[in-house]
C-alpha positions in Angstrom: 33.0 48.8 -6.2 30.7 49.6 -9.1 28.1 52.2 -7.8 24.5 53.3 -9.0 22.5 55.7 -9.0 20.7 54.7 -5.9 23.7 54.5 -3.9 26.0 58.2 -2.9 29.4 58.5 -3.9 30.8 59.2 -0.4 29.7 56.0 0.5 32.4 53.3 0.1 36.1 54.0 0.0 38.4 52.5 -3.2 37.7 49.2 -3.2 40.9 47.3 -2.9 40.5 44.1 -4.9 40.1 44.8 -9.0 37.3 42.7 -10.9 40.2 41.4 -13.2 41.7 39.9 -10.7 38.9 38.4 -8.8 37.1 34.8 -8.9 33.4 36.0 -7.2 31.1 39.4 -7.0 29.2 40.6 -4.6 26.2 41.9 -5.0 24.7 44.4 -2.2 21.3 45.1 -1.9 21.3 48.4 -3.2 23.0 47.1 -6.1 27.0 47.8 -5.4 29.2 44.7 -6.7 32.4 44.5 -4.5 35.0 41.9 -6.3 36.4 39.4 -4.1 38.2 36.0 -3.1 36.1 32.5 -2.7 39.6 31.6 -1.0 38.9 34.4 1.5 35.5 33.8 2.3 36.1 30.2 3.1 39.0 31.1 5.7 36.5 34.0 7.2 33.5 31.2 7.6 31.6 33.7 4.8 30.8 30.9 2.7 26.6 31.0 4.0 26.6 34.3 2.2 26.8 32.9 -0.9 24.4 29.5 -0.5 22.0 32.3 1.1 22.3 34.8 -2.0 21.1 33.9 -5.6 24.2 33.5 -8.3 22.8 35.9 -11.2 23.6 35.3 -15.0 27.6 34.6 -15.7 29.2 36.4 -18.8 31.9 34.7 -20.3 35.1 35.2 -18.8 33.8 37.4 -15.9 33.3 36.1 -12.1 29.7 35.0 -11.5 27.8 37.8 -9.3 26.4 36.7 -6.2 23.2 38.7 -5.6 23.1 39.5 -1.4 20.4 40.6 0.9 23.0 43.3 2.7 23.4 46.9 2.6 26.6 48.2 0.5 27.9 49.5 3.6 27.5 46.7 5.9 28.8 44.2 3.2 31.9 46.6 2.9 32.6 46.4 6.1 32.2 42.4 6.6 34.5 41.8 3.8 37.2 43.9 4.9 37.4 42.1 7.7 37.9 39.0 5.5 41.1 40.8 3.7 44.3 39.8 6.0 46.1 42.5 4.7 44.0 45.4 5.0 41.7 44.7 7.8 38.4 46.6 8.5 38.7 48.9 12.1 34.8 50.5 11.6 34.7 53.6 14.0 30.9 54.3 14.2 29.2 51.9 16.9 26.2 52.0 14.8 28.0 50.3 12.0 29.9 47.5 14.4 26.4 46.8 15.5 24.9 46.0 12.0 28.0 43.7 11.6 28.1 42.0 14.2 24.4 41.0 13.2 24.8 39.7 9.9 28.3 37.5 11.3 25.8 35.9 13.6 22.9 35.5 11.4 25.6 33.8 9.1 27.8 32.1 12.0 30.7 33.7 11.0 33.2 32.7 13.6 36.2 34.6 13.1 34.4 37.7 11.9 32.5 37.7 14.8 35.8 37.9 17.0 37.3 40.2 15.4 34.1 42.7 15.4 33.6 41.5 19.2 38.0 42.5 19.9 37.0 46.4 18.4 33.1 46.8 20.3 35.6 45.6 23.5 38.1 48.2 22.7 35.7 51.2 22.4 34.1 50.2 25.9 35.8 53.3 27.5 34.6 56.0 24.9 31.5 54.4 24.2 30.3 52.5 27.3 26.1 52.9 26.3 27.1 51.4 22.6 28.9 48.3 23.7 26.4 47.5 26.4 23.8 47.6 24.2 26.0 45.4 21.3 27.0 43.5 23.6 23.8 42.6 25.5 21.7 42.0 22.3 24.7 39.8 20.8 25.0 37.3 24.6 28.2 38.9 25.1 28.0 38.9 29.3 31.3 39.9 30.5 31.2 42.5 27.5 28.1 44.0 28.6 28.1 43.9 32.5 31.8 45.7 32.3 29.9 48.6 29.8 26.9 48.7 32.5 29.9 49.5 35.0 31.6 52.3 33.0 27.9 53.3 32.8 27.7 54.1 36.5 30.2 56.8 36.3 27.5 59.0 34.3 24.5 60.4 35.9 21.6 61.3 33.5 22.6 58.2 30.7 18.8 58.5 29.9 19.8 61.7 28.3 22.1 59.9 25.7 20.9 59.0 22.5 22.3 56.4 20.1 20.8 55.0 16.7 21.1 51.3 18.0 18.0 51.5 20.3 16.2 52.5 17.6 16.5 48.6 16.6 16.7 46.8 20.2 13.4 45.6 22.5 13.0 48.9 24.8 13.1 46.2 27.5 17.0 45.6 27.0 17.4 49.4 27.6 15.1 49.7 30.7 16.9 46.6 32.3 19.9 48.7 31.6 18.2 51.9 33.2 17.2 50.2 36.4 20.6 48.5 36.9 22.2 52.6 36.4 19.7 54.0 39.0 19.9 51.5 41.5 23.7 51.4 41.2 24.4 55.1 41.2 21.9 55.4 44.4 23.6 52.3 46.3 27.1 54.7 45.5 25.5 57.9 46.4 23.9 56.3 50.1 27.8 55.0 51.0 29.0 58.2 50.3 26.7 60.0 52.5 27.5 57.4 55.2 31.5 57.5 54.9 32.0 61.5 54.0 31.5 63.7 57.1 29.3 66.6 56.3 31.0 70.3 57.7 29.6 72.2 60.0 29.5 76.0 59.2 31.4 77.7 62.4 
């Protein structure tokens, strides 16, 4: 992608597709244009990208240039997924979670499975992150198996993560409640079932 000056170096990888050989640019935000395939988009449901965005001035012989309303980041990310050959696997749950938002705000059905398979598939490392992903996005089964993993920590009020920052508070105290009643309901059958020693 072509950078400016208002967006860091470090911030996208080498951009696979070159502007020679694509038929459409997009535009982020912050002003980063990422080459890419109509083809593509179609097949990934991205098409309401482009009717939301605003086509900009078309030079001749170049692709127009489809001015977005999504960070350079985020929009890397979503069309990565789009590329069949490459992929996208996004490690930081922080980033999965801005995804997934903009493939529902846009409906895009496949995109939103595939983002969906890799917040399921970091459940174990990252049980707080995919409840809360999950539970803002209606993903049930998602979320009540993260609440579950949840259990097996005691103080989860002590763990931070950027994605509360941008959730109702309710959503995490539902979550809180569920943990304290849970862990007390475990800690009252173990009481019952373990015999205590008696000091000879």
């Amino acid at each position: 992608p072509i950078r400016n000056k208002l967006t860091p170096y470090d911030e996208i990888d080498q951009w696979p597709i070159d502007l020679a050989d694509a038929d459409i640019v997009l535009r982020s935000v912050n002003g980063v244009d990422f080459p890419f395939y109509k083809l593509l988009l179609r097949l990934s449901a991205a098409t309401r990208l482009i009717d939301a965005g605003s086509t900009l001035a078309v030079e001749d012989g170049k692709p127009p240039v489809v001015q977005v309303s999504i960070s350079s980041q985020v929009l890397g990310d979503l069309l990565r997924v789009c590329l069949p050959s490459t992929g996208c696997v996004v490690e930081d749950t922080y980033r999965l979670w801005r995804l997934s938002r903009v493939a529902i705000e846009y409906e895009m059905t496949p995109i939103i499975a595939a983002v969906r398979k890799q917040v399921q598939h970091k459940s174990s490392s990252w049980p707080l992150s995919v409840y809360l992903i999950a539970s803002q996005n209606g993903w049930k089964d998602d979320a009540a198996s993260a609440a579950r993993l949840l259990t097996e920590q005691v103080h989860i009020e002590d763990i931070y993560d950027p994605i509360l920052e941008d959730i109702p508070t309710s959503a995490y105290f539902s979550l809180l409640r569920y943990h304290h009643q849970s862990v007390a309901a475990m800690s009252k059958v173990m009481r019952k079932h373990i015999p205590e020693h008696t000091p000879t």
